[in-house]
C-alpha positions as CSV (number, residue, x, y, z in Angstrom):
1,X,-5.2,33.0,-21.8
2,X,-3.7,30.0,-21.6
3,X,-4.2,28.3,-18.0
4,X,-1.1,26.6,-15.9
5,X,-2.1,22.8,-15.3
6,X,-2.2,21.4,-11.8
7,X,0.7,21.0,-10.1
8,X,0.8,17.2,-8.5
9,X,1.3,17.3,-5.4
10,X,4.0,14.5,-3.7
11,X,4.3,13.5,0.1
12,X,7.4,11.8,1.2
13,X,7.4,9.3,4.0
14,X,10.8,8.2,5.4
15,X,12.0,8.0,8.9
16,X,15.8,9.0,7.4
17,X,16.2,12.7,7.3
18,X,19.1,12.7,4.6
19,X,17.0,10.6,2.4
20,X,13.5,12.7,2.4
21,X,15.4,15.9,1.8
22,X,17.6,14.3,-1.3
23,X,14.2,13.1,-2.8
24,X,12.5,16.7,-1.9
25,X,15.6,18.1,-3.5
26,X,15.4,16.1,-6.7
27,X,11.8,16.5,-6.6
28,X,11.9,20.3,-6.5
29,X,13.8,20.6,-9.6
30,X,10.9,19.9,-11.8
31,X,8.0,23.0,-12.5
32,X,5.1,20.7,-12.5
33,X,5.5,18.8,-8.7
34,X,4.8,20.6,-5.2
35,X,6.3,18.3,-2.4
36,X,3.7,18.9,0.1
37,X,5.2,17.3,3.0
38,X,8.0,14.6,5.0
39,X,7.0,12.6,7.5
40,X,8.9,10.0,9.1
41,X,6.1,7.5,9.8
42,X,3.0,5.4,8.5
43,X,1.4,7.1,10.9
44,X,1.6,10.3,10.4
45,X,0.8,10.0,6.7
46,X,-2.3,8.3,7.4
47,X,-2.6,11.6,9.8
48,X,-1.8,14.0,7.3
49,X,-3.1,12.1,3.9
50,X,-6.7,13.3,4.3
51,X,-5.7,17.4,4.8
52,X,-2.6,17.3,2.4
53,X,-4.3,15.5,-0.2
54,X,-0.9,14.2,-1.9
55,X,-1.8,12.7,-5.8
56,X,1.6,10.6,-4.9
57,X,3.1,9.1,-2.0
58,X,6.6,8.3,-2.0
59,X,6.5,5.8,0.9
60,X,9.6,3.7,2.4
61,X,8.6,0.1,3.9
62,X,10.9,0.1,7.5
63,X,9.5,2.8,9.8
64,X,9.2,3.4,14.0
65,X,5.4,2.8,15.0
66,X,3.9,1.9,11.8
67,X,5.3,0.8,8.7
68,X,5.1,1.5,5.0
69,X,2.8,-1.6,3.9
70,X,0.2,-0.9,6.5
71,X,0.2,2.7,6.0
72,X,-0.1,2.1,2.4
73,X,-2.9,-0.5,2.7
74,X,-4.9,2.4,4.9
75,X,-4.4,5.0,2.9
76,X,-5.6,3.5,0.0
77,X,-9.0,2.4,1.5
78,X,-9.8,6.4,3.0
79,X,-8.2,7.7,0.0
80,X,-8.3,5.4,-3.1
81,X,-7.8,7.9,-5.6
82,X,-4.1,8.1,-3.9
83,X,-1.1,6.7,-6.0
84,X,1.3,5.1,-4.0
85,X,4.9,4.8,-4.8
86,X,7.3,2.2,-2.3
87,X,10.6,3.7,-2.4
88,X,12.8,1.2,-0.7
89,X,16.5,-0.4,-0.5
90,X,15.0,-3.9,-0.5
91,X,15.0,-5.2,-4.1
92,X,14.0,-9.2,-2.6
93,X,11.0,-10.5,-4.4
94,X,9.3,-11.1,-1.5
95,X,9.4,-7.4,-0.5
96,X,8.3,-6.3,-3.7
97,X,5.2,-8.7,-4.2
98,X,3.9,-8.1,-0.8
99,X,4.3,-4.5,-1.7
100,X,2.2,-4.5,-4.9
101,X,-0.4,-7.1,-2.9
102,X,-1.1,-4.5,-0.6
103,X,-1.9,-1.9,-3.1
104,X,1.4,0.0,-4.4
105,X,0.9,1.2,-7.4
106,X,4.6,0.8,-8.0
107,X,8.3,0.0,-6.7
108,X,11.6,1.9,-6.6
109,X,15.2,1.0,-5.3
110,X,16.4,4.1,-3.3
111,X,19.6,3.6,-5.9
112,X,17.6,4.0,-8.9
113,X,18.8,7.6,-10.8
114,X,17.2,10.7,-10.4
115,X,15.3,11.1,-13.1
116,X,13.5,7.4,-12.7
117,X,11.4,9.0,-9.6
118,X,10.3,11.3,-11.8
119,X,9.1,9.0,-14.8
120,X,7.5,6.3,-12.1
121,X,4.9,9.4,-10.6
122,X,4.1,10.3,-14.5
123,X,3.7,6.4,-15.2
124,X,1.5,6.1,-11.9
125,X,-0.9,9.2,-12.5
126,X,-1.4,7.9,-16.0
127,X,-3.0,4.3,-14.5
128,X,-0.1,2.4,-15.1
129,X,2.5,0.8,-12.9
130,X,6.0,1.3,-12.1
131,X,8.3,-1.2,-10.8
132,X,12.1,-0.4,-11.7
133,X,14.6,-2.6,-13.2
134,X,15.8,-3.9,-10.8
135,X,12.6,-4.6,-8.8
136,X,11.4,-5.9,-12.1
137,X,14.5,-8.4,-12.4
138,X,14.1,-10.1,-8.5
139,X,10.4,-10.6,-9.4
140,X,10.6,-14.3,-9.3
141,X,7.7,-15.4,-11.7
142,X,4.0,-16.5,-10.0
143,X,4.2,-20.4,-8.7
144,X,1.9,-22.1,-9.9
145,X,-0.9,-22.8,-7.4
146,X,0.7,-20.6,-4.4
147,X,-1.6,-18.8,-2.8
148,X,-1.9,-15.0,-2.6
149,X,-1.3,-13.4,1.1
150,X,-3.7,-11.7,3.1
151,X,-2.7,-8.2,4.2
152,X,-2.5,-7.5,7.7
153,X,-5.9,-5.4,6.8
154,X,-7.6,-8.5,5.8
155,X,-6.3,-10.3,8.2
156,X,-7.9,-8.6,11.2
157,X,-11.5,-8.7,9.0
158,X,-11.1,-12.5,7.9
159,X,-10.7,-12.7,12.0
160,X,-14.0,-10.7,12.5
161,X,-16.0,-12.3,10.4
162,X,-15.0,-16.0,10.9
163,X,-15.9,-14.9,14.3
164,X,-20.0,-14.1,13.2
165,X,-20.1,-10.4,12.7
166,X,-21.7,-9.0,9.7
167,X,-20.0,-7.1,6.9
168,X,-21.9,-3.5,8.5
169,X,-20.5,-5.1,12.4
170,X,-17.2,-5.5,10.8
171,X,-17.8,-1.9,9.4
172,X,-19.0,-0.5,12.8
173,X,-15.6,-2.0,14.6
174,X,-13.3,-0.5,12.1
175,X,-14.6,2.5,11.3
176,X,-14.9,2.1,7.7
177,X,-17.5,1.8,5.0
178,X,-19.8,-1.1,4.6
179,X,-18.7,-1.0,1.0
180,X,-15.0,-1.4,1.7
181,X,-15.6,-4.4,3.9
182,X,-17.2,-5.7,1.2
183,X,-14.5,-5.1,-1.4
184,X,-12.1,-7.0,1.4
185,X,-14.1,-9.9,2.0
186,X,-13.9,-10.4,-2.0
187,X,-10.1,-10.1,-1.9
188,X,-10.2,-12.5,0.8
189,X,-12.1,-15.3,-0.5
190,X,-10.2,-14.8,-3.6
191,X,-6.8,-15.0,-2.2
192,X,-8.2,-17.9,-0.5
193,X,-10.2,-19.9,-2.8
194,X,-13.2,-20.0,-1.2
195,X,-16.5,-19.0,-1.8
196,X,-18.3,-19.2,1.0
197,X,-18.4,-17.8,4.7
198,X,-18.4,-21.0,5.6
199,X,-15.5,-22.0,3.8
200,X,-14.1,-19.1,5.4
201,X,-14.7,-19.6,9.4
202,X,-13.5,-23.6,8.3
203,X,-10.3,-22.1,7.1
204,X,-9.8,-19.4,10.1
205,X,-10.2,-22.2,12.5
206,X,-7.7,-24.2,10.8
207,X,-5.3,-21.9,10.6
208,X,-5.3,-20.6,14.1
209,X,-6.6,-17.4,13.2
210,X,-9.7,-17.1,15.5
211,X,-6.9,-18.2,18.4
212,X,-5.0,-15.3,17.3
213,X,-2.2,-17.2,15.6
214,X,-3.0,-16.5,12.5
215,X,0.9,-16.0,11.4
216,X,1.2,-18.5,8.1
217,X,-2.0,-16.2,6.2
């Protein structure tokens, strides 16, 4: 007897009513997806993530409370086996960078044909990633020598440990894993440049960030 594979399992995440129930409408017209859930904020995904257990998130960027790039930087460190899919009207290529820099595995115009959702979750569960065409074509091309920006995530550790704590305080303060502070403070110093701890207290107190104006990270 043959048995029936999986279904995956989608959560949508978008504060506009009319625009989770299209996608859960599309979404319900193939055999082999479940939508689990919409919410309407980061918030309650991050909430929800961890009981739902979603293999996709379909997650807009402007939301009340929380938005879609810290919910999606969140999510991925409790749950990193979580695809995440930015589903969004803003096709800028700053909006689209900063999305993939804080972990999306991929990026969708909310104009982009039905079909297209479909193909970027198979593309995403395979290891690859899925930027549409027309999030492809605003992707300017990397500048040479501009550096990488911290997430909002890194920011608050960069501020903790240029301030002395350890990587198990830093742990202990955010309730998270030694281990993922660890895999931050790499990020960091490689967005960065730097190598050191040093290198990185000298740079938080020259960018403000241990006076809390850390905006230009």
């Amino acid at each position: 007897m043959t048995q029936t594979p999986p279904l995956t399992r989608v959560m949508i995440v978008d504060d506009h009513p009319m625009v989770a129930q299209g996608v859960q409408s599309i979404l319900e017209t193939y055999d082999d997806l479940e939508v689990v859930a919409t919410l309407s904020s980061g918030q309650e995904a991050i909430a929800q993530v961890g009981t739902l257990q979603p293999d996709v998130v379909l997650m807009d960027l402007n939301m009340p409370n929380m938005g879609g790039l810290s919910a999606t930087e969140i999510i991925l460190e409790q749950h990193p086996d979580t695809h995440i899919l930015i589903l969004s009207m803003h096709d800028t290529p700053e909006y689209i960078s900063t999305a993939l820099s804080y972990g999306a595995h991929g990026y969708l115009l909310k104009d982009v044909p039905t079909e297209e959702i479909k193909t970027a979750i198979d593309v995403v569960l395979s290891g690859g990633r899925y930027l549409c065409t027309g999030a492809k074509g605003s992707l300017e091309p990397a500048v040479a020598g501009r550096r990488e920006i911290l997430t909002e995530r890194e920011q608050t550790i960069l501020l903790q440990l240029a301030s002395g704590k350890s990587n198990k305080d830093v742990a202990a303060v955010l309730d998270i894993s030694v281990r993922t502070v660890e895999t931050h403070r790499k990020n960091i110093k490689r967005k960065l440049g730097i190598s050191s701890t040093a290198g990185l207290t000298r740079y938080a107190l020259e960018h403000g960030v241990l006076q809390g104006t850390g905006a230009n990270l």
